[in-house]
Structures are given as C-alpha cells and as structure tokens.
C-alpha positions in Angstrom: 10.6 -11.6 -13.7 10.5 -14.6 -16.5 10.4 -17.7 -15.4 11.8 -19.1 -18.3 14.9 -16.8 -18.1 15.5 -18.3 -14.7 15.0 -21.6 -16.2 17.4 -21.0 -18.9 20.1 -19.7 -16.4 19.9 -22.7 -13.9 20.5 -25.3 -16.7 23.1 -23.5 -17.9 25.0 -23.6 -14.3 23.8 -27.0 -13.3 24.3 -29.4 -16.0 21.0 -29.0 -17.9 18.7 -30.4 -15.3 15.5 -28.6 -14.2 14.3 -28.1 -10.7 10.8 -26.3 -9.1 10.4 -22.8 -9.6 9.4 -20.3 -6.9 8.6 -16.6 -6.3 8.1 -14.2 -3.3 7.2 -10.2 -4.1 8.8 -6.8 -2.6 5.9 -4.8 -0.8 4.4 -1.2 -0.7 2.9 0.2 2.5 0.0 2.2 1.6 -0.2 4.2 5.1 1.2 3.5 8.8 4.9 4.5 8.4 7.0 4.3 11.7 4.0 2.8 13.7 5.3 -0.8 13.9 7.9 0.3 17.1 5.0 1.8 18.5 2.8 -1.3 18.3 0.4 0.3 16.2 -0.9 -0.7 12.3 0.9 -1.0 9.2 -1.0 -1.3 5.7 1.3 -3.3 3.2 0.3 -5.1 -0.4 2.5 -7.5 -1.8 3.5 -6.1 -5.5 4.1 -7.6 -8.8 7.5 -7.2 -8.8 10.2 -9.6 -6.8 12.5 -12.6 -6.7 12.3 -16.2 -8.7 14.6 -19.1 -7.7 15.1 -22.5 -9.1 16.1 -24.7 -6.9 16.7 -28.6 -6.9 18.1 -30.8 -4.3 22.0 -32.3 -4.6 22.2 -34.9 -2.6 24.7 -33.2 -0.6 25.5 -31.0 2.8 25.9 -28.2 0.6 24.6 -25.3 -1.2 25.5 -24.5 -4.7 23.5 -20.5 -5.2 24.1 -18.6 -8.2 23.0 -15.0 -8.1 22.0 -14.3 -11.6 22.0 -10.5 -11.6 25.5 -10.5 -9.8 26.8 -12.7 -12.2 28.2 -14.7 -8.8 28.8 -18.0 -7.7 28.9 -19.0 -3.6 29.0 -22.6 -2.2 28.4 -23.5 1.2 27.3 -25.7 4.1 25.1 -25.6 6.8 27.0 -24.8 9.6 27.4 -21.8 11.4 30.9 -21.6 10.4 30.2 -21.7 7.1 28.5 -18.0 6.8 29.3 -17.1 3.1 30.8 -13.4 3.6 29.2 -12.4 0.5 26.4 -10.0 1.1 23.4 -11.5 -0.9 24.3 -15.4 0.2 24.3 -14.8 3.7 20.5 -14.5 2.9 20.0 -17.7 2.3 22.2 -19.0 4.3 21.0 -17.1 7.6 17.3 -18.8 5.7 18.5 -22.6 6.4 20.3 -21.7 9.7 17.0 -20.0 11.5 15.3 -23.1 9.7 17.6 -25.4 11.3 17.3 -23.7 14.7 13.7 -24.4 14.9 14.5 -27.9 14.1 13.6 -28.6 10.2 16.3 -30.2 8.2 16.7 -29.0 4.8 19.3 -31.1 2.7 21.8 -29.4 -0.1 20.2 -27.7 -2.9 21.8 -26.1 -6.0 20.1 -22.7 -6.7 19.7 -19.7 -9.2 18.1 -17.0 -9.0 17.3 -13.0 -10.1 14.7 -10.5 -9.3 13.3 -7.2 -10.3 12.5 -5.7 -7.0 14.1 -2.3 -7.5 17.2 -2.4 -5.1 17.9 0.8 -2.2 13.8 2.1 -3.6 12.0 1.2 -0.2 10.3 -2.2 -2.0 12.0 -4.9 0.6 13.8 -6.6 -2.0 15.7 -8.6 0.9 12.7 -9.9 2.1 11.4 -10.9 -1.5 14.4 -13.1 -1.0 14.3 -14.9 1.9 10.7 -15.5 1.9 11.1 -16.8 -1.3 13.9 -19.2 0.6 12.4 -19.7 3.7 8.5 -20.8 1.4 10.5 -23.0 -0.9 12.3 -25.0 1.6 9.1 -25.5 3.4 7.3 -26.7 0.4 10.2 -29.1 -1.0 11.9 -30.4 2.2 7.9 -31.1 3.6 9.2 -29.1 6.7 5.4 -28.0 7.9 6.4 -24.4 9.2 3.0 -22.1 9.6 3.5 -19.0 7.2 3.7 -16.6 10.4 6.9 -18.7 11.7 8.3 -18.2 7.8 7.9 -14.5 8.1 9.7 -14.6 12.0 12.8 -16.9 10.0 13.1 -14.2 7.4 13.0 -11.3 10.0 15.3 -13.5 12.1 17.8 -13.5 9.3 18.1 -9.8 8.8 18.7 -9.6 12.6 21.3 -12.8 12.8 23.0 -12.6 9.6 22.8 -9.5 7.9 22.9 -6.7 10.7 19.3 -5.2 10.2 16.8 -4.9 13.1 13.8 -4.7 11.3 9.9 -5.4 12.1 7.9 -8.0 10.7 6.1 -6.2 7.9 7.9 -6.8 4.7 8.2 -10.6 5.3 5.2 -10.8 6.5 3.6 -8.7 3.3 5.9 -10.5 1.3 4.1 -14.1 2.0 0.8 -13.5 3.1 0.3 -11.1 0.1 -3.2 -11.3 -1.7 -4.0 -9.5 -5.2 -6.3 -7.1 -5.1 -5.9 -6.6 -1.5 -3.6 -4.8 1.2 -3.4 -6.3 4.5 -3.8 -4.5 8.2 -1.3 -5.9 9.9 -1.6 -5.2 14.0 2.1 -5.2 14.9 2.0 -5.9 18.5 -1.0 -8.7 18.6 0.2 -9.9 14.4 -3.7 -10.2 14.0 -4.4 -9.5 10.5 -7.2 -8.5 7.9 -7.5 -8.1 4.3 -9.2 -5.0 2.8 -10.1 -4.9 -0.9 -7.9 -2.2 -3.0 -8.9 -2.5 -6.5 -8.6 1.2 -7.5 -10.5 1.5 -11.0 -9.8 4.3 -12.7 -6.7 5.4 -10.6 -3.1 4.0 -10.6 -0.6 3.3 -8.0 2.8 4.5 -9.0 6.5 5.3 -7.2 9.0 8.2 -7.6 11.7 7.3 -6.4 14.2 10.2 -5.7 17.3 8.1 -6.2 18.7 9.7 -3.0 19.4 8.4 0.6 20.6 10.4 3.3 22.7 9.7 5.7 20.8 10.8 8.2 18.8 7.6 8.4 19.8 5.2 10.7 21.2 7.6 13.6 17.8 9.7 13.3 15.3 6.4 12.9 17.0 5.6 16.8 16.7 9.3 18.2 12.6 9.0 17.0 12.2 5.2 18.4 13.3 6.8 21.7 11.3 9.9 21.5 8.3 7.7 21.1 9.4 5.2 24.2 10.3 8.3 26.2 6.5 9.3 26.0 5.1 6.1 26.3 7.1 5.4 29.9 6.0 8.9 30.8 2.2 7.7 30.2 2.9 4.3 32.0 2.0 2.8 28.5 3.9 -0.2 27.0 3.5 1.1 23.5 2.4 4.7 22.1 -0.1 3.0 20.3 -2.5 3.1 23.3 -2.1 6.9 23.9 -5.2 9.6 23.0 -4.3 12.5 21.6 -6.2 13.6 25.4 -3.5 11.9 26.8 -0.4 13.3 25.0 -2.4 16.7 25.8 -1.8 16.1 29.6 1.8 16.1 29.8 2.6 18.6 27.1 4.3 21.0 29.5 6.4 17.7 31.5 8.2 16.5 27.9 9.9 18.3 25.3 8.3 20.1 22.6 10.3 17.4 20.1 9.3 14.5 22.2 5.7 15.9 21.8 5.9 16.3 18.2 6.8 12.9 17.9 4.0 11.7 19.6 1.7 13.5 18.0 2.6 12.2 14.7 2.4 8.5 15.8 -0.6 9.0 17.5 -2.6 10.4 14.4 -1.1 8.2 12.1 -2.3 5.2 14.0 -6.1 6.8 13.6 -5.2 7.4 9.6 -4.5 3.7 9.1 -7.8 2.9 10.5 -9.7 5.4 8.6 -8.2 4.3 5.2 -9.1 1.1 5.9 -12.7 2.3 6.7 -12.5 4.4 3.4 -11.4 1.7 1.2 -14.4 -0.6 2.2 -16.6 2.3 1.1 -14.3 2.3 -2.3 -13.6 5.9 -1.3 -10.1 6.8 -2.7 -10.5 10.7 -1.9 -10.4 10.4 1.2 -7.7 8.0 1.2 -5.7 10.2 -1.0 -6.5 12.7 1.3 -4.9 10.9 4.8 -2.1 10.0 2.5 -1.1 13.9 2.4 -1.9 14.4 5.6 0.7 11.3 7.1 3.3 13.2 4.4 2.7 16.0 6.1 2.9 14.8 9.5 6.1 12.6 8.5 7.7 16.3 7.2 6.8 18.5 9.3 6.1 16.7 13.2 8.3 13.2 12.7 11.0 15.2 10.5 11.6 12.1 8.5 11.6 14.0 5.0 14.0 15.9 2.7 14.1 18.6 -0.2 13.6 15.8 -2.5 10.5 13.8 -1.0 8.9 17.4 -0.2 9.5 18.5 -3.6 7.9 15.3 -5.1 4.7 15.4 -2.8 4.3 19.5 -3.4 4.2 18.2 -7.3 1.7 15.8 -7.0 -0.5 18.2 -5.1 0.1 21.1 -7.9 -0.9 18.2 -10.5 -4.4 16.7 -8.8 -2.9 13.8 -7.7 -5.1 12.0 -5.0 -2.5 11.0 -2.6 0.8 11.1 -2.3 3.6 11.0 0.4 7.0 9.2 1.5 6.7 5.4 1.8 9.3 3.7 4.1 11.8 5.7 6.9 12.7 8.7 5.3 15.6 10.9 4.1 15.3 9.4 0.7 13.8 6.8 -1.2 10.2 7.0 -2.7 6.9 8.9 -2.6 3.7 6.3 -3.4 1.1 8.3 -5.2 -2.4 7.2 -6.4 -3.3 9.1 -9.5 -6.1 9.2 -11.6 -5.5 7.2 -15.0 -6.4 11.0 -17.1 -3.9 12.7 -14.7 -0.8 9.8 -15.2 0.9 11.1 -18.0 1.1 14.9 -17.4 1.6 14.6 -13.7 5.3 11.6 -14.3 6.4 14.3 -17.1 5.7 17.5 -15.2 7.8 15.5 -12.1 10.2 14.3 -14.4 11.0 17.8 -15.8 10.9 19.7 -12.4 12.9 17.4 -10.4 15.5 17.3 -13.2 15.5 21.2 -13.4 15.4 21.3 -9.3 18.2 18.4 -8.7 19.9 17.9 -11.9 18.7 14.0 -11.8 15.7 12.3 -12.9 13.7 10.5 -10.3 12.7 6.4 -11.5 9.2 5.4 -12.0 7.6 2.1 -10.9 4.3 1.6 -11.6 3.2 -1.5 -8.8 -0.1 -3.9 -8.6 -1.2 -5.2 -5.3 -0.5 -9.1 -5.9 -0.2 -12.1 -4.8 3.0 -13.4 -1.9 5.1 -16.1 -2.3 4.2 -19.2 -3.9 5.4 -22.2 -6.3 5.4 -21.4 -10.2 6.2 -24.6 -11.6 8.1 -27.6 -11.1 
C-alpha cells in the first residue's frame, strides 16, 4: 500500500494538512493450525501486505476516521456510548476504549486510511487494523504500553466490540513481525522465538478458494470441545501436554471422534516443533513435507477441510510443490504452498485451469513475504 496515496487522500478530507504515517501487516501461519485453544504452538510471519493510516491530532474529544476503500466517513467520541455502529469504525473505536481502560488517554485525532490485506482470505486483515491503531496511539499520545499489552488491546477489541473470540496470534504476528523471519509463538506461556525463513529458490504463495462455508463457526466450537473433553479426561489443563502414549490409554473410554481430534492436535503440536528444527537446518523438504502431513491431518482426523481446499492441496502434490495445505480454520479460505521458483508458473496455471473446470470459478493468487510488523513510516 502507497504511502503517498494515503497521503494524498487525508489532505484531501482534512483541509490539506499532513499528519504521521503508520502501518501494521496481515499475517500467514506457516504450521500450528487450531493448536492455540489447546495451548500448544502457532508459527506466524508478518506479510507485506496490510493497513496504512494517517493520522493527526484535532484538538478535540473526537474522532474524525475516513475509510478510504469504503469511501466512508464516521465521527465519534470516546465514550462508551458513542460505539460507531459501522462495522470497520468500531475497530478503532473498541482501540481507544481498551486503551482507555488500561488508563492511557489518547486525545481526538482525524484519520484516513486503506489497506491491501485481502479481505475474508485468512490474512487477519482486522488485526492489520487495530494494531496499526493500537501502535500509533502509543507512539504519538507517548502512552508507554509494552507491544505484548498492544497485541492483548487489539485481541480485546475483537472480543468487546466486534463479537469475535479470537486468540492472540494475528495481533500478536501483526506487531512483533520480523522480515525474514516467522515467529514460535507458545500460546499458553506467550514466550516467543524467531526462526530464520529466507527460502531461496522457493516462493511462498496463497490460493485462495474464494469460498467459505457455513459450517465454520458451529463446527470450530464442536472441535474446541472435543479437544477439552479429552484433556479433562486426562486430568490435563490443555491437550498440549498429552503423548500420543497417553491419548493411546483411553482410546476405548472416549469416542472414536473425540480421539480423532486429539490425535490431530497432538501431532500437530510435534510438526510445529520439527519445522522449526528444519528451518534452522534451512531444510524446506522436510518442512514441505509436515505441511502435507498437517493438511492431511486437518482433512482427514480434525475434518476442518472441503472439496475445494482438498482439491487445491491434491494439485500442488500432482505439480511437485513442496508443501501445501489449508492455512486458518477451515471450510474455505486459503491453501499456503511453498513452491519451487522453476515449478511457480506451471503449477498457478495448471490450478487455475483445474479449479476453474472443477468449480466454475477461479481461485485468487497472493504471492506474500515474511516482513516486518507495525511500525511508523513517516511523519
């Protein structure tokens, strides 16, 4: 995204004045899908794709945001009753309020801003957003709030004013991100680690199958149970902390779904770990290799995929692709695939033309970077 087309956009909106530009980016998760309920490891990289905002204080109790992609203009205060009830303010709004609640006192700002975080693809574009908010309060207001409490008032928003119960992961990829590096995030301790992912000579690239089921939500609560159902059985806080010895032991006292579950979170927890062990040895086969077999486990065990996703992954495997498998919840959304640069082209046109002939749609393409998180571009 351009700064200077944000630039361009806020003086026309706010009388020709300038502020301080800032940026957060959407996020990938390499591996560790549906481990961060169970307390186990997630694998995000901050991507070069995600929101800008311009913002300068007003010298007022108010905020003046204008949504440049929307084309939409909201003004409001700080106050609980003044919740904006349009969608995409609320995020910043629910920003100053958790902001506010943890006692920093931002003052009225006008505001413009646009991104190009692919919206509904699995990329945490409303995270791009609010950590952009919640970074570039911090910074300009001199409100000294750690990074780790920015990530908590971003998640905090999502649960408080837009209806989401999400983990910590894409805030927290979104401003501790590092190019050239994912991070292994430990989601019940937050301890974290940077591992180096500077693939040369294979790309990182999204399909996205421009579907979502409806499944999602209602199934994403029937597998958190499964999984807590198993741990109590244990006597385990979190399935994180089961063996796959363990889960062996009671295989005939739990259901033969509640088992599958398990068994998927429990080998995923030990992929996470090898791909990080991999990717210090610069081995991308073998990462490419636990990435098909977490697709797998996600299809098959946590019954998470679709047609679609399974169609995608069974195309990169007929094409050589290294790795490949759903990214995110399921029932829709994307497959990440690392491909070799020789392999690129034939293996997006050969998916291009199948899934078109297969679904009578074309799936999207992002190519991503592991970059850098939020951060201040210019004042």
């Amino acid at each position: 995204m351009e700064t200077e087309y944000v630039r361009s956009r806020f003086i026309k909106h706010f009388d020709g004045s300038t502020g301080t530009v800032y940026t957060a980016p959407g996020r990938i998760n390499l591996i560790g899908e549906h481990t961060d309920y169970n307390g186990g490891f997630v694998f995000p990289g901050a991507i070069d794709k995600g929101m800008v905002a311009e913002i300068k204080p007003n010298g007022t109790k108010k905020v003046r945001a204008y949504s440049i992609d929307m084309k939409d203009y909201v003004e409001f205060g700080f106050n609980e009753e003044d919740a904006p009830r349009t969608s995409w303010a609320r995020y910043i709004f629910g920003v100053c309020r958790e902001i506010i609640k943890r006692g920093g006192k931002p003052e009225g700002f006008n505001t413009a801003f646009a991104g190009d975080v692919p919206l509904g693809a699995g990329m945490s574009s409303s995270a791009a957003l609010e950590s952009t908010y919640a970074f570039a309060l911090n910074d300009m207001f001199h409100l000294g709030i750690d990074k780790f409490e920015l990530a908590k008032i971003g998640q905090a928003t999502e649960h408080n004013y837009c209806g989401v119960k999400c983990g910590i992961m894409d805030q927290f990829a979104s401003l501790f991100g590092k190019k050239g590096n994912l991070i292994r995030l430990d989601c019940r301790s937050l301890e974290y680690e940077y591992f180096p992912f500077d693939p040369q000579g294979y790309r990182l690239v999204l399909l996205d199958t421009v579907v979502k089921h409806e499944l999602a939500s209602s199934a994403y609560n029937k597998r958190r149970e499964s999984c807590e159902r198993v741990a109590r059985k244990l006597n385990i806080e979190f399935l994180r902390d089961a063996t796959p010895e363990q889960l062996e032991s009671i295989k005939n006292e739990i259901g033969e779904e509640d088992y599958t579950r398990a068994e998927y979170v429990i080998g995923e927890k030990q992929r996470v770990l090898d791909v990080c062990d991999a990717l210090v040895k610069g081995d991308y086969e073998t990462v490419g290799r636990k990435m098909y077999e977490t697709h797998h486990g996600m299809s098959k065990l946590y019954e998470v995929s679709c047609a679609e996703l399974d169609f995608l992954n069974d195309t990169a495997k007929e094409c050589g692709v290294t790795g490949s498998r759903v990214m995110g919840g399921g029932f829709g959304g994307c497959t990440i695939n690392l491909v070799k640069d020789e392999l690129y082209a034939p293996f997006i046109l050969k998916a291009k033309e199948d899934y078109k002939a297969k679904f009578g749609r074309l799936p999207k393409v992002y190519d991503v970077v592991i970059s850098d998180g939020a951060r201040k571009l210019s004042d």
